[in-house]
Each structure stands twice: as C-alpha cells, then as structure tokens.
mmJSON file of the N, C-alpha and C atoms, coordinates in Angstrom:
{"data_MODEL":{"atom_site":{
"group_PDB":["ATOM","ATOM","ATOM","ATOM","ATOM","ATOM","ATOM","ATOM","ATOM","ATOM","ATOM","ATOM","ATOM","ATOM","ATOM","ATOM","ATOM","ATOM","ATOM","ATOM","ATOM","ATOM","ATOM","ATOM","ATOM","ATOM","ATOM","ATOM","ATOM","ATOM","ATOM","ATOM","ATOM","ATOM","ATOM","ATOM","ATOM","ATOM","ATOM","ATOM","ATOM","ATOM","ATOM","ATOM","ATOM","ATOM","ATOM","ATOM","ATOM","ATOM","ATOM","ATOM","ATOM","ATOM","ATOM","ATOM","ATOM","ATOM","ATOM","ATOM","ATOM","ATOM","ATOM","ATOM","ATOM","ATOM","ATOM","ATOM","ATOM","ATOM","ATOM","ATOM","ATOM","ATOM","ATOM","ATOM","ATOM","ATOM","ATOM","ATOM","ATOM","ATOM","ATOM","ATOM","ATOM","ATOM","ATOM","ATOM","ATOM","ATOM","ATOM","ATOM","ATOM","ATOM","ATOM","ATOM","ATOM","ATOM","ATOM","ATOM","ATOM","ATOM","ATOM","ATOM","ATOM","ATOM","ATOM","ATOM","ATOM","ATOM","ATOM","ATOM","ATOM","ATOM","ATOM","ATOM","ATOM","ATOM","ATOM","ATOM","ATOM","ATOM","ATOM","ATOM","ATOM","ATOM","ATOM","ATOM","ATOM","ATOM","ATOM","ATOM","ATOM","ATOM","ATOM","ATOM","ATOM","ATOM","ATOM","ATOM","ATOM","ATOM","ATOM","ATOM","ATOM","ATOM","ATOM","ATOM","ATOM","ATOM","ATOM","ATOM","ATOM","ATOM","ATOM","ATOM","ATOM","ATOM","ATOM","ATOM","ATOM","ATOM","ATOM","ATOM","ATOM","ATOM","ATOM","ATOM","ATOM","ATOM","ATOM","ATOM","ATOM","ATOM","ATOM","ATOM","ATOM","ATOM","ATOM","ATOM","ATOM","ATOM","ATOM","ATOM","ATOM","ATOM","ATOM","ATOM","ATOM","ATOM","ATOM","ATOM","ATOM","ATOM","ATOM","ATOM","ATOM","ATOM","ATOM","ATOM","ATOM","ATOM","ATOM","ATOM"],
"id":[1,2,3,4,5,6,7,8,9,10,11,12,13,14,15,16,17,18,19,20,21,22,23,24,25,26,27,28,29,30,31,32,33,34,35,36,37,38,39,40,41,42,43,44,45,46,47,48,49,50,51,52,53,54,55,56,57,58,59,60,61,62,63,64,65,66,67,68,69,70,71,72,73,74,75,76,77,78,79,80,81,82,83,84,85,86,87,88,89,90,91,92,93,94,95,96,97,98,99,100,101,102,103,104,105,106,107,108,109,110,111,112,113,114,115,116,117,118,119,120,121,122,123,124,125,126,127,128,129,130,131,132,133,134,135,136,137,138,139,140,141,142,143,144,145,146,147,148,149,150,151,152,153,154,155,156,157,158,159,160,161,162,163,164,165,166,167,168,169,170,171,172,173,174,175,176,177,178,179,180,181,182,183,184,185,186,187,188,189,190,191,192,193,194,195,196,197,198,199,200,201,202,203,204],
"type_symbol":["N","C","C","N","C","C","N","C","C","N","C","C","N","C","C","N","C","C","N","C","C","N","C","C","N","C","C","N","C","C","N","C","C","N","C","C","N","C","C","N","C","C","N","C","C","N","C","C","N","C","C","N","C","C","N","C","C","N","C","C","N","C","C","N","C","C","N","C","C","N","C","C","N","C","C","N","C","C","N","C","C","N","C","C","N","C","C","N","C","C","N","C","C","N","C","C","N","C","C","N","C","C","N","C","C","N","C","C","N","C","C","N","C","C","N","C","C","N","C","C","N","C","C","N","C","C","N","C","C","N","C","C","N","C","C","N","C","C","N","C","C","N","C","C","N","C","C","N","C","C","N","C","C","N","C","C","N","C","C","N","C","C","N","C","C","N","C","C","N","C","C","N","C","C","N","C","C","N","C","C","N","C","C","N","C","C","N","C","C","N","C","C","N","C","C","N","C","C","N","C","C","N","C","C"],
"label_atom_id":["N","CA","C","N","CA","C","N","CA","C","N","CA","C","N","CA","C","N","CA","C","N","CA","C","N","CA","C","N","CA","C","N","CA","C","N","CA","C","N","CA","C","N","CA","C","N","CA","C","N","CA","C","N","CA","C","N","CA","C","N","CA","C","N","CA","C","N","CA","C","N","CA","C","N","CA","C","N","CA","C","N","CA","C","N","CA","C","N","CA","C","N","CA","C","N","CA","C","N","CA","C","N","CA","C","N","CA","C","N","CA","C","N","CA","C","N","CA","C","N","CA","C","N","CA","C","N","CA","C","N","CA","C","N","CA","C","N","CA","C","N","CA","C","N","CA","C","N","CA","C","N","CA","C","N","CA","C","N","CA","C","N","CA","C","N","CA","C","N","CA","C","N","CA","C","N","CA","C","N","CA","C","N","CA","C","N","CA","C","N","CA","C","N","CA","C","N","CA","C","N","CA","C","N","CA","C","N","CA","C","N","CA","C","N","CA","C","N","CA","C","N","CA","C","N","CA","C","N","CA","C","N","CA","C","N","CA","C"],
"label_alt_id":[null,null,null,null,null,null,null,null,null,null,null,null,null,null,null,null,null,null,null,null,null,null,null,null,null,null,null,null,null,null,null,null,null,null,null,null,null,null,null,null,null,null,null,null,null,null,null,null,null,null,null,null,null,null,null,null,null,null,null,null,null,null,null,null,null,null,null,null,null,null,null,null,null,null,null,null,null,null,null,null,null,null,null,null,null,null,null,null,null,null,null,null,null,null,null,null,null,null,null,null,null,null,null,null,null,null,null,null,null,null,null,null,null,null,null,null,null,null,null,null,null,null,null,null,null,null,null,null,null,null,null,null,null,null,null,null,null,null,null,null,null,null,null,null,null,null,null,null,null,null,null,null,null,null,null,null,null,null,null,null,null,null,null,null,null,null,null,null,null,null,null,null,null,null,null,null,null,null,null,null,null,null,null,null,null,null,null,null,null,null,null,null,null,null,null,null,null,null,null,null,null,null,null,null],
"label_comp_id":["UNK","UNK","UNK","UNK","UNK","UNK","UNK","UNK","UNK","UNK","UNK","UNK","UNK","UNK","UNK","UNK","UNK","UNK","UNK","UNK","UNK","UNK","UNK","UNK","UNK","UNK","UNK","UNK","UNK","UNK","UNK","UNK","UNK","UNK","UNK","UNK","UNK","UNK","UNK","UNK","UNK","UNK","UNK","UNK","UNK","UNK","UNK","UNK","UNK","UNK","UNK","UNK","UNK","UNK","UNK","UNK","UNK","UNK","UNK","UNK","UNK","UNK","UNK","UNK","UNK","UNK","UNK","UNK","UNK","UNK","UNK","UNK","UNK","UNK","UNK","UNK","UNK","UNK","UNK","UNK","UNK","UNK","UNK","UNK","UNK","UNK","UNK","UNK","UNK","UNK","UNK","UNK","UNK","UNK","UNK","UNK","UNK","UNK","UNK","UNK","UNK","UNK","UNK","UNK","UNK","UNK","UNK","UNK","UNK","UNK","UNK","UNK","UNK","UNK","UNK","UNK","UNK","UNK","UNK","UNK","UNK","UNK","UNK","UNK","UNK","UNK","UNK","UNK","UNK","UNK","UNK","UNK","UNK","UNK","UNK","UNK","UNK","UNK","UNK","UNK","UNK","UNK","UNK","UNK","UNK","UNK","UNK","UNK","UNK","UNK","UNK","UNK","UNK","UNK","UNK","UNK","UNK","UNK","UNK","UNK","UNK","UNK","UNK","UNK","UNK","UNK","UNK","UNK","UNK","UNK","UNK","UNK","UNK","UNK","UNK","UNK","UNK","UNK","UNK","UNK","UNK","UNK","UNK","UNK","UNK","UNK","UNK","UNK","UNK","UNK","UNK","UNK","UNK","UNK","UNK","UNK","UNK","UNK","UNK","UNK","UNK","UNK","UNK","UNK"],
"label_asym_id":["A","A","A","A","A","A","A","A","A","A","A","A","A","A","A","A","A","A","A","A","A","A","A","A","A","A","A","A","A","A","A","A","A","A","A","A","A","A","A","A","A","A","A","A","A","A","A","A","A","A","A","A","A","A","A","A","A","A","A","A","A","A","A","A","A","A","A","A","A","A","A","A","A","A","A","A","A","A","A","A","A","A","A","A","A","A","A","A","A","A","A","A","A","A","A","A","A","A","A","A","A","A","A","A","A","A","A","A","A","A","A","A","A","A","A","A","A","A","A","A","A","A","A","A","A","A","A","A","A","A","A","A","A","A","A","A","A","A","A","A","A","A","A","A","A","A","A","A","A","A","A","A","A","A","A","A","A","A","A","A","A","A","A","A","A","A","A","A","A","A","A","A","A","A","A","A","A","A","A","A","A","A","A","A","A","A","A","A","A","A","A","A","A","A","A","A","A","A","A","A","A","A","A","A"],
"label_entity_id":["1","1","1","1","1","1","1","1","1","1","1","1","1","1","1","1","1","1","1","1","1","1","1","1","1","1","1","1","1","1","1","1","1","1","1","1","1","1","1","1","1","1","1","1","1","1","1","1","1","1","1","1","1","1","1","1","1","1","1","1","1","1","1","1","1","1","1","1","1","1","1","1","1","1","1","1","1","1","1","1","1","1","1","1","1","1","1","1","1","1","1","1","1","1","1","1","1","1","1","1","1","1","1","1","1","1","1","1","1","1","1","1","1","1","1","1","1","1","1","1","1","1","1","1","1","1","1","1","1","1","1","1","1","1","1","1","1","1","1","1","1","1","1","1","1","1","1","1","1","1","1","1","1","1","1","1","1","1","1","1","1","1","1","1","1","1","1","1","1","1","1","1","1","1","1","1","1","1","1","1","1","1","1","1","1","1","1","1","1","1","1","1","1","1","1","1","1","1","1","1","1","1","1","1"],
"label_seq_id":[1,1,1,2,2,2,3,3,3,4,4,4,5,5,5,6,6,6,7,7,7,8,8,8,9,9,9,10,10,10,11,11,11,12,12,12,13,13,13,14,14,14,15,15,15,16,16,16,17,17,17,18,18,18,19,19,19,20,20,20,21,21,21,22,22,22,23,23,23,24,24,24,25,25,25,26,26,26,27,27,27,28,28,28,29,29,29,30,30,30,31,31,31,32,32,32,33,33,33,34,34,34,35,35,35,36,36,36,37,37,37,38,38,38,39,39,39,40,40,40,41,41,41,42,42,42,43,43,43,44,44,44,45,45,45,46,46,46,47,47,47,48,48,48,49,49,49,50,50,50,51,51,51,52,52,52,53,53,53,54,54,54,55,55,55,56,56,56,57,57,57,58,58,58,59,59,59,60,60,60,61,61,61,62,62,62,63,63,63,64,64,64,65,65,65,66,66,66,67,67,67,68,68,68],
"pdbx_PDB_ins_code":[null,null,null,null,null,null,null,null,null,null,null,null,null,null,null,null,null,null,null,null,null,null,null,null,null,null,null,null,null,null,null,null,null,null,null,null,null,null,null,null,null,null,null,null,null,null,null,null,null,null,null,null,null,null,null,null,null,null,null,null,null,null,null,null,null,null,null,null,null,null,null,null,null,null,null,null,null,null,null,null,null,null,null,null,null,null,null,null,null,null,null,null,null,null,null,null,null,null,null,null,null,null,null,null,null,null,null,null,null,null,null,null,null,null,null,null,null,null,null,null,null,null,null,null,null,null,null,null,null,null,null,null,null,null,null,null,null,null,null,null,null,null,null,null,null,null,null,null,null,null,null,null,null,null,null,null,null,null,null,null,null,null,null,null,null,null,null,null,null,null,null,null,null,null,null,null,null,null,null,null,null,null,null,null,null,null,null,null,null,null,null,null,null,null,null,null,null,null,null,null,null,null,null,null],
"Cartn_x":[-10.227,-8.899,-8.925,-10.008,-10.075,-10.481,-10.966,-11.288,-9.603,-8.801,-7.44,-6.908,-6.746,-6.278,-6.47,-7.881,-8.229,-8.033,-8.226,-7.479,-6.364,-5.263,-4.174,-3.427,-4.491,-3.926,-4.497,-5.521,-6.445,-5.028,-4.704,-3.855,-2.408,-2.407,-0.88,-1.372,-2.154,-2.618,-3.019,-3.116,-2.932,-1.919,-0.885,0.644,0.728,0.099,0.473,0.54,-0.73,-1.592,0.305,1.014,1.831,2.626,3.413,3.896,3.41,1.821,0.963,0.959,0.821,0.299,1.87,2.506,4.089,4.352,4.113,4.031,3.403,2.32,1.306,1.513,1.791,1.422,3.4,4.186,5.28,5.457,4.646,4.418,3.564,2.162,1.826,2.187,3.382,3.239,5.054,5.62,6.52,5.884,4.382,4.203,3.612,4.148,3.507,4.548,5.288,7.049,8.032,9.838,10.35,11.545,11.648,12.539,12.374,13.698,13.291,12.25,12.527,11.987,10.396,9.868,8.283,7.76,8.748,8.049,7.522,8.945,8.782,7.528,7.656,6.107,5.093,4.392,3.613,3.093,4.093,3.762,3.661,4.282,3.75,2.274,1.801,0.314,-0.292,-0.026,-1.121,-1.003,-0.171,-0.147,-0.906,-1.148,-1.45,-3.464,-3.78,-4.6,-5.433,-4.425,-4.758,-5.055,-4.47,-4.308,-5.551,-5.984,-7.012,-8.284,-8.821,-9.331,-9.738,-8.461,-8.632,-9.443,-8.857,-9.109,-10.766,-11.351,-13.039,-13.361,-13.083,-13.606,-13.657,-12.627,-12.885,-13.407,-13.622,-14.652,-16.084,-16.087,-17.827,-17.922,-16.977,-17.55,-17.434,-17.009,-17.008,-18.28,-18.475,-20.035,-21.113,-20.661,-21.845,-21.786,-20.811,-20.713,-21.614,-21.256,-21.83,-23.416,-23.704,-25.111,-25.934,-25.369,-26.314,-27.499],
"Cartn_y":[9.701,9.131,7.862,6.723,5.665,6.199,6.919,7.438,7.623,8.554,9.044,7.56,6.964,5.917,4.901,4.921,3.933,4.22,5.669,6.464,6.281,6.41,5.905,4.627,3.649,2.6,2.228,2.966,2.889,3.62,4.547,4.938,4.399,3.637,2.441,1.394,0.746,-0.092,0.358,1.155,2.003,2.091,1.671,1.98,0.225,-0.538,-2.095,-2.194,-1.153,-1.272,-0.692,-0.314,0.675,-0.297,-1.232,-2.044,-3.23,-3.245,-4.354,-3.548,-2.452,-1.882,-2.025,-1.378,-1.523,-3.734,-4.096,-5.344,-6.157,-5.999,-5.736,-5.249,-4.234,-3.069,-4.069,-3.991,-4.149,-5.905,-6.889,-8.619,-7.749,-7.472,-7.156,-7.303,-5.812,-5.408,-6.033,-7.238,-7.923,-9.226,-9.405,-10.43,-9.638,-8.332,-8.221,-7.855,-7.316,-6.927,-7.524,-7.342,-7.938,-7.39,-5.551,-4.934,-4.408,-3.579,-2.97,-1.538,-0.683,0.306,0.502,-0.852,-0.533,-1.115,-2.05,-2.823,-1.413,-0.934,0.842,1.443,1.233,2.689,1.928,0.86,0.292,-0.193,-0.107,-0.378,1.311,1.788,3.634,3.524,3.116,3.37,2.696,1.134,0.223,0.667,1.296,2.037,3.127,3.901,5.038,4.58,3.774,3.021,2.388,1.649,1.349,2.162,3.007,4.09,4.677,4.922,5.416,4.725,3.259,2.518,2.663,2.607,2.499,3.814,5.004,6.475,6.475,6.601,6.084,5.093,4.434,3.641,4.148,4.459,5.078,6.115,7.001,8.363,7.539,6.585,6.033,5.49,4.534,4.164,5.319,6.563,7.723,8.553,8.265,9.014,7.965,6.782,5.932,6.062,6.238,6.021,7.502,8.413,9.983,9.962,9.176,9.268,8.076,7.25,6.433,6.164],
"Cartn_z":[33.193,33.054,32.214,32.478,31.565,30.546,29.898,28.439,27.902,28.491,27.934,27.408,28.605,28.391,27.048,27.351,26.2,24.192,24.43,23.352,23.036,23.737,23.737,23.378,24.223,23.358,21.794,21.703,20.142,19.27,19.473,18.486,19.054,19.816,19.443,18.937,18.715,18.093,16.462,15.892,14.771,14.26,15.108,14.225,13.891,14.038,13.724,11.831,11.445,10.043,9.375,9.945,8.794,8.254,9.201,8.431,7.291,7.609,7.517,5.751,5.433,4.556,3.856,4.18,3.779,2.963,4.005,3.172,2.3,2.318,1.179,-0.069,-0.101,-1.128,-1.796,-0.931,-1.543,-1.982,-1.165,-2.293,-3.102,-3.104,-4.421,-5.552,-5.618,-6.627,-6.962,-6.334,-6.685,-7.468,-7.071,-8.305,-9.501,-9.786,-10.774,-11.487,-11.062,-11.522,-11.674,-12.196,-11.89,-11.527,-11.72,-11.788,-10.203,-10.086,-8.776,-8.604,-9.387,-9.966,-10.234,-11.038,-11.411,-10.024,-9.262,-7.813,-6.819,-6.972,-5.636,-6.123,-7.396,-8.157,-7.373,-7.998,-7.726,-6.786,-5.55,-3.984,-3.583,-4.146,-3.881,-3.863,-5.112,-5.654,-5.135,-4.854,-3.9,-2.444,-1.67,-0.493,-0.558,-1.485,-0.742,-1.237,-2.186,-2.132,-0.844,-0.221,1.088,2.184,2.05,3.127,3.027,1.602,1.475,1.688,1.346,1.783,3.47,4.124,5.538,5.779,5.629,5.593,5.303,4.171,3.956,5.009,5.676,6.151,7.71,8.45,9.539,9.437,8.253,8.227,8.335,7.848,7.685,9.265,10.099,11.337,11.939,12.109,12.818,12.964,11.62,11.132,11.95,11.618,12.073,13.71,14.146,15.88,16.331,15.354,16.093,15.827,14.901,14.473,14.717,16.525,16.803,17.204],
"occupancy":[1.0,1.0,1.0,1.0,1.0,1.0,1.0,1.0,1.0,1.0,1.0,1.0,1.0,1.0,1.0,1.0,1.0,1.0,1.0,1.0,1.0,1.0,1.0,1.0,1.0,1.0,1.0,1.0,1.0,1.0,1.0,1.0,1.0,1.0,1.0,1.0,1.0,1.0,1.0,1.0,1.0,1.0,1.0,1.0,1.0,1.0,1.0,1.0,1.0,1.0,1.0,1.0,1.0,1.0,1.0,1.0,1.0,1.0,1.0,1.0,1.0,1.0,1.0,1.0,1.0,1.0,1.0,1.0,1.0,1.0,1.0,1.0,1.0,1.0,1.0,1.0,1.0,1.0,1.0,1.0,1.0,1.0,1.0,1.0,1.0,1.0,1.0,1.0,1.0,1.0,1.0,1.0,1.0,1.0,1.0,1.0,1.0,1.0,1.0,1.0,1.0,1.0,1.0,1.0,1.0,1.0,1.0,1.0,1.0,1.0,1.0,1.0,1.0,1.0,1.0,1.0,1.0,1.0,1.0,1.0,1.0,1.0,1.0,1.0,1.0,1.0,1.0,1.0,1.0,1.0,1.0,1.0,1.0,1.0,1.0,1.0,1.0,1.0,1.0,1.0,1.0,1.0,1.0,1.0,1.0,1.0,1.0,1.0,1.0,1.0,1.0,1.0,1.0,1.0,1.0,1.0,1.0,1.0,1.0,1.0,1.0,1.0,1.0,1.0,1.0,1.0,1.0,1.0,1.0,1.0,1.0,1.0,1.0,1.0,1.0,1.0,1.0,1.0,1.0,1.0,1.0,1.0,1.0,1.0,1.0,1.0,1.0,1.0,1.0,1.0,1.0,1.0,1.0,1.0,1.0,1.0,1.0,1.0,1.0,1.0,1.0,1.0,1.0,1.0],
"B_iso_or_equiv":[0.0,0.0,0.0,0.0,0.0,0.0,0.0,0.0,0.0,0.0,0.0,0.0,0.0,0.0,0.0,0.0,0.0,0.0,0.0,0.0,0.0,0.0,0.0,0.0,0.0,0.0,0.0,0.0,0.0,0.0,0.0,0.0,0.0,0.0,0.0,0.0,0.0,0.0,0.0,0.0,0.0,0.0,0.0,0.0,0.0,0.0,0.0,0.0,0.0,0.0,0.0,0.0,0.0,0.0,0.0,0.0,0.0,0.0,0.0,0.0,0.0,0.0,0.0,0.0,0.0,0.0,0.0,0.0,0.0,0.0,0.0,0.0,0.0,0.0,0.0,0.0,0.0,0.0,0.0,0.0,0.0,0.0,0.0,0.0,0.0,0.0,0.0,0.0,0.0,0.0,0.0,0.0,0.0,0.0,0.0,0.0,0.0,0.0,0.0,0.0,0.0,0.0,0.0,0.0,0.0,0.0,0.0,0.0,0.0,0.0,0.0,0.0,0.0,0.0,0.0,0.0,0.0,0.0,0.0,0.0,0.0,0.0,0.0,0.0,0.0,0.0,0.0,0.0,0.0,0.0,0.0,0.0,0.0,0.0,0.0,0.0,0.0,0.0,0.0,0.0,0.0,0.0,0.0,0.0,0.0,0.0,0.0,0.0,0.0,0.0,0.0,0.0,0.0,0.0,0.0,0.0,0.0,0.0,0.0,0.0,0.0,0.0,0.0,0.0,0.0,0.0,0.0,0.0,0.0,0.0,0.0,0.0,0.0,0.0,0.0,0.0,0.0,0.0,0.0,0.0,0.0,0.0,0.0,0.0,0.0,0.0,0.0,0.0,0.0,0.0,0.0,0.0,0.0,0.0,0.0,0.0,0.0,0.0,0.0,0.0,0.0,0.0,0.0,0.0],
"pdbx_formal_charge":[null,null,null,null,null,null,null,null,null,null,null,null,null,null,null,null,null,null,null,null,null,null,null,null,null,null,null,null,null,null,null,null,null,null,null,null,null,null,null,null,null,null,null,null,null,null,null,null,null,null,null,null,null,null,null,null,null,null,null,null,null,null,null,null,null,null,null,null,null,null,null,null,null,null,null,null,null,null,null,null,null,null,null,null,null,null,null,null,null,null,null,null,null,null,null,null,null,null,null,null,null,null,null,null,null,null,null,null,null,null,null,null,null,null,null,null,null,null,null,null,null,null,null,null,null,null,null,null,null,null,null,null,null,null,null,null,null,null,null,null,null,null,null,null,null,null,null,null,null,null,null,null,null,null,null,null,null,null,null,null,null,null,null,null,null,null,null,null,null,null,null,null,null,null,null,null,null,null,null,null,null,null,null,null,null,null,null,null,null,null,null,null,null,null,null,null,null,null,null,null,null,null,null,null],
"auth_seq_id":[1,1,1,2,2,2,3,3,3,4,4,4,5,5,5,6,6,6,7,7,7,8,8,8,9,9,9,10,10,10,11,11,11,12,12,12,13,13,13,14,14,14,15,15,15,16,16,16,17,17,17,18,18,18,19,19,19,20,20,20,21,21,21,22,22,22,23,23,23,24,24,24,25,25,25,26,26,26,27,27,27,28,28,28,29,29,29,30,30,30,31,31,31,32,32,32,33,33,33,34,34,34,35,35,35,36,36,36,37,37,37,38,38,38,39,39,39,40,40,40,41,41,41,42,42,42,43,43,43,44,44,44,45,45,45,46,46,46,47,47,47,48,48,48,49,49,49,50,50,50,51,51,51,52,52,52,53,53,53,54,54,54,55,55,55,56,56,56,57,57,57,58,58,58,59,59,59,60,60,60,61,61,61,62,62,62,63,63,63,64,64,64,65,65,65,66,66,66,67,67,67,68,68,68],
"auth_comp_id":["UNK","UNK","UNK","UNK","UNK","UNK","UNK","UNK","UNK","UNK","UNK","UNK","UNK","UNK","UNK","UNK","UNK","UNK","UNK","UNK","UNK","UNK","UNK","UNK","UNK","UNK","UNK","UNK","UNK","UNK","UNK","UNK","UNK","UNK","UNK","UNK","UNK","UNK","UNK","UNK","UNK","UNK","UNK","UNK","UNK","UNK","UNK","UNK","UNK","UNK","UNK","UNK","UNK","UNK","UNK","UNK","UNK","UNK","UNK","UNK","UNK","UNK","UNK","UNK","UNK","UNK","UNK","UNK","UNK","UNK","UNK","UNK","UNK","UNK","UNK","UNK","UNK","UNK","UNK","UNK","UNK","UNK","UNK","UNK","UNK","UNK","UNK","UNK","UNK","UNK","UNK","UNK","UNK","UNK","UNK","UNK","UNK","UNK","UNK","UNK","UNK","UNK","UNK","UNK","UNK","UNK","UNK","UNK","UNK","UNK","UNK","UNK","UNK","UNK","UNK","UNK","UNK","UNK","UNK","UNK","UNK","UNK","UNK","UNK","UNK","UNK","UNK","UNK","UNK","UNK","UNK","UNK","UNK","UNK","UNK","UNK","UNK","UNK","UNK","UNK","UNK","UNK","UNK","UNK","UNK","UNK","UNK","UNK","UNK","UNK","UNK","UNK","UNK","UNK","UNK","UNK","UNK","UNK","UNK","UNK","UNK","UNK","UNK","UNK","UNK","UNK","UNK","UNK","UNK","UNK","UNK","UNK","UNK","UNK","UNK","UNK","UNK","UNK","UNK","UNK","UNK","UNK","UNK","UNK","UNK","UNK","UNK","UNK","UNK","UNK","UNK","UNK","UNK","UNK","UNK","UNK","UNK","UNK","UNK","UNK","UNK","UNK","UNK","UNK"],
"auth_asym_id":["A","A","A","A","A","A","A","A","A","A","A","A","A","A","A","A","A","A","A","A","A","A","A","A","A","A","A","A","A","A","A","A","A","A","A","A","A","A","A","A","A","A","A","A","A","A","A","A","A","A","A","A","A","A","A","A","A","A","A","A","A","A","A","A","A","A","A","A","A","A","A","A","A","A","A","A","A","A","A","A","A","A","A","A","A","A","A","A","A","A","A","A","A","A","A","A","A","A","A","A","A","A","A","A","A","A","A","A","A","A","A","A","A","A","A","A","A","A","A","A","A","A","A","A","A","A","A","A","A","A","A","A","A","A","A","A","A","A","A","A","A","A","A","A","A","A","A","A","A","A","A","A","A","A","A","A","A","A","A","A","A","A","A","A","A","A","A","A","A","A","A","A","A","A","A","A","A","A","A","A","A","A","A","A","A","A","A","A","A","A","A","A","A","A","A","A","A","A","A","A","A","A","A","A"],
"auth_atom_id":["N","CA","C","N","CA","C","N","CA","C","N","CA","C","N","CA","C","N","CA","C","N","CA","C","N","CA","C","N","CA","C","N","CA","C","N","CA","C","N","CA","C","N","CA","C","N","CA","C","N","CA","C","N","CA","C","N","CA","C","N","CA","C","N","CA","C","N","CA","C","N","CA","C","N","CA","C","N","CA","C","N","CA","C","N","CA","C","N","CA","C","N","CA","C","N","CA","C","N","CA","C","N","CA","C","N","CA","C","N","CA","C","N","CA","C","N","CA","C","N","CA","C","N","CA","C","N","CA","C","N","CA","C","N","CA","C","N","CA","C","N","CA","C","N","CA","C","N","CA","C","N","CA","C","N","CA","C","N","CA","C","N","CA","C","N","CA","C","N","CA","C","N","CA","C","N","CA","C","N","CA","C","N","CA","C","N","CA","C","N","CA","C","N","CA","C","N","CA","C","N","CA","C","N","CA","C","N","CA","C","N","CA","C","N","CA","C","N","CA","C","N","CA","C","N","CA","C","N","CA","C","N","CA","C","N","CA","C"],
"pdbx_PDB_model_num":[1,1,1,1,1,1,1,1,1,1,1,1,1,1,1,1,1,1,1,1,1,1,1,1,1,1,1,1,1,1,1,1,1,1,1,1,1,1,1,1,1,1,1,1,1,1,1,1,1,1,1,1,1,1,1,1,1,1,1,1,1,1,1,1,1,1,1,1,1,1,1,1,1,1,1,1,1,1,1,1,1,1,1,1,1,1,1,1,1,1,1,1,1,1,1,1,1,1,1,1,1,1,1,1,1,1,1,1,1,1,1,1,1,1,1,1,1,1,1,1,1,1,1,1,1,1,1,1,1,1,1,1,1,1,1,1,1,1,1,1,1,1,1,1,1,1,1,1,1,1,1,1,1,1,1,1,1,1,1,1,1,1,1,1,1,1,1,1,1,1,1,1,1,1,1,1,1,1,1,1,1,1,1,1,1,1,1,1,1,1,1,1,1,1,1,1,1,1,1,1,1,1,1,1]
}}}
C-alpha cells in the first residue's frame, strides 16, 4: 500500500514541471522576439526541447535505478 501511495504522489508532483516548462520556453523565446507569432513558434520548439531533455533524462535515472 505505501509503494501505491508513494507513486502517486511522484506523479502529482510531475505535473508542477508543465507549467514550469510552459514558462520558460514562453520568456525565452519573448527575449528573442517581438511579434506574437515567431514568440508561439519558438516556445513550441523550446518546449518540446525541454520535454525532451526531461524525457532522456528520466530514461537514464530509470536505467540507472534497474541496473544497481
């Protein structure tokens, strides 16, 4: 039962990164812009960037946790 649990709160604590990434990706790419248009592209592209970042990275501690 403490295992479920603790899972549980691991993936509510996972939903904190979305906005975190959302704001990021969107100052970014407002200091690099000035229109509204190239800002949306470019926080598209530095988001899914991030996402991906994060993504490699929990595949590598996953790997590392199974192969202690």
């Amino acid at each position: 039962m403490d295992v479920l649990l603790s899972a549980n709160t691991w993936t509510n604590d996972l939903w904190y990164a979305l906005p975190l990434v959302i704001a990021v990706s969107l100052v970014y790419a407002a200091t690099r812009h000035e229109a509204m248009e190239p800002i949306l592209c470019h926080a598209t592209r530095i988001g899914s960037w991030i996402v991906g970042f994060m993504a490699v990275v929990f595949v590598v501690l996953l790997l590392g946790s199974w192969y202690q």
